[in-house]
N, C-alpha and C positions, 0 to 999 in steps of 0.2 A: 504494500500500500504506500502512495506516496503523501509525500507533508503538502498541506496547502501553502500558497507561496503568500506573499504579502498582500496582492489587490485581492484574490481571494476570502480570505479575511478579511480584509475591510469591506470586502462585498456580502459578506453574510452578517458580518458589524451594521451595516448602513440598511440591508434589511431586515433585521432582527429590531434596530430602532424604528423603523416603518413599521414594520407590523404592530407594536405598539401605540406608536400615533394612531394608525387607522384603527387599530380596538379603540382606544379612547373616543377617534370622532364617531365612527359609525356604533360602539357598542356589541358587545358581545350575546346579542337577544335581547338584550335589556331595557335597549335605548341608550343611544349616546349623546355626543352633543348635538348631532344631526335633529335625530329625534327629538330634541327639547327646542331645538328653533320651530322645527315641523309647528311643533304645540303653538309656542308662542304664536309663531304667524297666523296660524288657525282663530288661536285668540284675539289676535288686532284685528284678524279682519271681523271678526264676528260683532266687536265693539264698534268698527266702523259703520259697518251695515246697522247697528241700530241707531248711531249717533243719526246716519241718512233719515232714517226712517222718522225718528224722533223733528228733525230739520221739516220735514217733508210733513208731518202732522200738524205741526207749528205754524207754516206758512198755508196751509187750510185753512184752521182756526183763524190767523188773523186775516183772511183774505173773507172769511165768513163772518168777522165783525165788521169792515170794511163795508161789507153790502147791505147789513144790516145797518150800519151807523147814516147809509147814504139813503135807504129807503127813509130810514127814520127821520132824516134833516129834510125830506121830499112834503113829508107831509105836515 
């Protein structure tokens, strides 16, 4: 059997420290940090789409007292 040479080693050095970055980012099943941005983004958008909706309820409302304050100054 022969001995590994020097870039050899450094090539199983440099992917033995890879494989551990990517367990860390991707997670070994568990979720990693992948998986907790996935979350997060899932979450801002969700607060987003309500904050619309809320915006979007909002200029109803006053669009519906606007018509109603203009009938009322009519008569």
């Amino acid at each position: 059997m022969r001995t590994m040479s020097e870039f050899e080693a450094q090539v199983l050095s440099d992917l033995s420290v890879l494989k551990a970055q990517m367990s860390g980012l991707v997670g070994d099943g568990h979720g990693g940090q992948l998986a907790e941005l996935e979350r997060r983004m899932e979450r801002h958008e969700q607060n987003w789409q309500r904050a619309k909706g809320f915006v979007t309820a909002m200029s109803v409302l006053l669009a519906a007292i606007e018509v109603a304050m203009e009938a009322w100054r009519r008569h």
